[in-house]
N, C-alpha and C positions, 0 to 999 in steps of 0.2 A: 676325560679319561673313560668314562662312562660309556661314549657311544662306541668309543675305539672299541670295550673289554667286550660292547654287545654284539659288533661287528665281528671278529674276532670269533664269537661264541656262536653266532649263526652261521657260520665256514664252517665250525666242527660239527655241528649235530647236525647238517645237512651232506656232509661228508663222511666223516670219521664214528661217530658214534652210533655202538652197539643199541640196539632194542631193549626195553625193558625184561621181556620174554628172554632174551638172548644169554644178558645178563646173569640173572637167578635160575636160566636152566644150567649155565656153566657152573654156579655156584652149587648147585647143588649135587649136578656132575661130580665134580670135586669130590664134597663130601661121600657121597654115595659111595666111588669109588674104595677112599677112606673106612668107611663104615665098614662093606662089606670085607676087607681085609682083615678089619679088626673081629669079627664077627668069625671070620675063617681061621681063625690066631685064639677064638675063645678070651679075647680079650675085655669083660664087661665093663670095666673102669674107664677103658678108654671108648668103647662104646657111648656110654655116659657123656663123656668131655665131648666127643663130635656131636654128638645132637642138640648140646647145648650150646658148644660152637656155634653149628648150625644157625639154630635160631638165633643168634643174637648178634653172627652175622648178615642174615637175612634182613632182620629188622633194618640194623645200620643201612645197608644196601637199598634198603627202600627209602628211608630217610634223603637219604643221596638222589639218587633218582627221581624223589620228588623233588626235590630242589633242581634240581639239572632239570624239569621238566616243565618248573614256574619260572628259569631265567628264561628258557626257550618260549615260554609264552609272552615274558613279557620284552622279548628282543622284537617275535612276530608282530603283536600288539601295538598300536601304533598307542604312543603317549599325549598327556595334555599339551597343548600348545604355549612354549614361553613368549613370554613376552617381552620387549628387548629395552 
C-alpha cells in the first residue's frame, strides 16, 4: 500500500502541486485583502482576529508543507533494500 500512496504522491507534486511561495503568497493575499477592508470599515477587533488568524494560519500551513515536502523526499529517495 505504501509504494502505490508514494506513487500516487510523486504524480501530484510533479503535476498538480502549488509551490511553497505560491501557497503563503495566496494565503496571505487573502488575508491582506481582508485586513485592508476591515481597516477601511475602522473595524479594530476584527483587525485583531485577521492577524491572529493570520499567524496561526500560516504556522499550520507550514507545518503542512513540510510534511508534503518530507513525503516528496522520501518518495524521491531511494529506500533500504528488503530483503526477501
Amino acid at each position: 500500500h505504501f509504494l502505490l500512496l508514494t506513487s500516487h504522491f510523486s504524480l501530484l507534486t510533479s503535476h498538480c502541486m502549488r509551490s511553497r511561495d505560491q501557497i503563503l503568497n495566496n494565503l496571505e493575499a487573502t488575508y491582506r485583502e481582508q485586513y485592508t477592508r476591515a481597516k477601511s470599515d475602522n473595524q479594530a477587533r476584527r483587525m485583531e482576529e485577521l492577524d491572529a488568524g493570520y499567524q496561526r494560519d500560516q504556522l499550520m500551513l507550514e507545518v503542512l508543507l513540510d510534511v508534503r515536502d518530507l513525503l516528496a523526499t522520501r518518495v524521491l529517495a531511494p529506500g533500504p533494500q528488503r530483503k526477501s
